[in-house]
N, C-alpha and C positions, 0 to 999 in steps of 0.2 A: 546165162552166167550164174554161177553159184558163187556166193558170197560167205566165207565161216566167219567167226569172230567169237572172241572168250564170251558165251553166255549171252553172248545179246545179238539177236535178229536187226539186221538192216530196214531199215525204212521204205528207200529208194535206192534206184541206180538211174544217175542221169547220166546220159552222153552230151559231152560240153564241148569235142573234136571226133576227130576219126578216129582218133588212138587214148582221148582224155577221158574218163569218168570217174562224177563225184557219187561215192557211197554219203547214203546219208544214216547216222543212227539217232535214235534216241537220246535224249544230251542225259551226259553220267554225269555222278559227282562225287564217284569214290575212284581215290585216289588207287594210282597203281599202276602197272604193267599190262596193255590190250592187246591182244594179239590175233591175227585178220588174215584169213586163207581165200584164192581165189582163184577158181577154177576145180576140178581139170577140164569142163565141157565148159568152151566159149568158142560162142558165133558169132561172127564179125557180121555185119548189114547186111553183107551180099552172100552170106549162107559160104563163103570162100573155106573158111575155116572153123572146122565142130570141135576142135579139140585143141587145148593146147599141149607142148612138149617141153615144159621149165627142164627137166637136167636134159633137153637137148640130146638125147638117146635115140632118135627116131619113134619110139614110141610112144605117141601121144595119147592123151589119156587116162594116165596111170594113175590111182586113184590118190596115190600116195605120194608118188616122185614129181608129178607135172600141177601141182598145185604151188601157185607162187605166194611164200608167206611173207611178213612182216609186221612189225609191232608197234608200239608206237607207247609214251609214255604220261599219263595224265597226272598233273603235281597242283593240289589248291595250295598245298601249306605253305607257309611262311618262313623262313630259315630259323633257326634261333641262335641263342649262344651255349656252346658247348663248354665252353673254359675261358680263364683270363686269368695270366698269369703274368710278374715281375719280381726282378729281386730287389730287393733291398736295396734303398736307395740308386736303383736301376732307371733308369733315363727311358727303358722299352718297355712294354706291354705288349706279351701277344695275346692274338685272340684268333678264336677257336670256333665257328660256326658249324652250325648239323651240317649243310648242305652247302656246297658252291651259289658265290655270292656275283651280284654284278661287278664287274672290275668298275662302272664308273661309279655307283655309289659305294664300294669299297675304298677308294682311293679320295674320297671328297670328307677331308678333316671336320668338316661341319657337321657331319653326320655322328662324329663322335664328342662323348663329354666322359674326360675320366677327374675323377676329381673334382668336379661341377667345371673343370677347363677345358678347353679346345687343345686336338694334340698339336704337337708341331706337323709332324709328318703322319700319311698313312700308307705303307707298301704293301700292297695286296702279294702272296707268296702263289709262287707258280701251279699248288696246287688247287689253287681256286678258292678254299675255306678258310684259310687263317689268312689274319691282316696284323702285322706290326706297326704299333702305333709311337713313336717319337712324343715323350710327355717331360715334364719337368719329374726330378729326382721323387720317388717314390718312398714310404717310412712309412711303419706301423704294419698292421698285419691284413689287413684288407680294403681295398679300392671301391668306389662307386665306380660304376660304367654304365654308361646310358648312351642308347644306338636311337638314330630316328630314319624311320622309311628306310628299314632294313630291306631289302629288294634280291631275290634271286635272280636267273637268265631269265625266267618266266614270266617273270612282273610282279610275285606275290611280295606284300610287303607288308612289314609290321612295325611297332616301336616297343624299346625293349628296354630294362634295365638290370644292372646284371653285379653280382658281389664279386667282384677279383681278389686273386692273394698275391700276397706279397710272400716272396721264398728269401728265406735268409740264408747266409752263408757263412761258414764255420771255417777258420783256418786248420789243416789239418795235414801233416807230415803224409807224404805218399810213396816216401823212399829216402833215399842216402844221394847228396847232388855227387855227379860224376861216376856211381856206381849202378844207377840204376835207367 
């Protein structure tokens, strides 16, 4: 079997079934994007099969076509906070994370303190990274925000504190009512 991978040599190849094997590499710890080719000569136990044929061409072999890839992605870091915004005497905060956050500690009000308080609500947004947080009326031009056991999908977690604004709003004519 031939094993590729971005810049790093395999270790082992154990067979753990007839069709199951684990690659083993050297543990990394930079973060990133890995990417692992396999094949095109693979023999199965019984010498049955020397080569394989991934685009399924009849042509097995190809040094290029019949190699089966895939990737996989390594993340130690911690989400943080990107933004945190409300207006003016506004009831909402949103908030703005680097990276998709867990939905269950997104959505766990204790996790959050705006204003040294607990919010009322937290509704994680279908994009995964922002959370609108339900707070008492907000005033002046900047918020404390403080996150604990901020947690991605992947488990990395951190605790964080973070300066919010407050956006004011201006009354302001945007036309003629019923002409425009």
């Amino acid at each position: 079997m031939l094993f590729r991978s971005t810049g790093i040599t395999n270790v082992s190849v154990t067979q753990l079934s007839d069709r199951i094997y684990r690659i083993s590499f050297p543990p990394q710890t930079a973060d990133g994007t890995y990417s692992l080719g396999v094949g095109p000569n693979i023999t199965d136990a019984a010498g049955n099969l020397t080569q394989l044929d991934q685009d399924g061409d009849g042509n097995a072999g190809e040094a290029v076509d019949d190699v089966f890839h895939t990737s996989f992605t390594l993340d130690s870091t911690p989400p943080s906070i990107a933004g945190a915004y409300a207006l003016q005497n506004g009831t909402w905060v949103g908030v703005t994370f680097s990276e998709a956050i867990a939905p269950v500690w997104a959505t766990n009000v204790a996790n959050y303190s705006v204003n040294s308080t607990t919010p009322i609500r937290a509704v994680l947004q279908t994009n995964g990274f922002q959370v609108a947080l339900q707070v008492s009326a907000l005033a002046g031009v900047n918020f404390p925000l403080g996150v604990t056991g901020l947690t991605d999908p992947l488990g990395n977690q951190t605790n964080l504190t973070f300066t919010g604004t407050i956006l004011s709003l201006s009354a302001t004519d945007i036309g003629s009512a019923g002409s425009d």
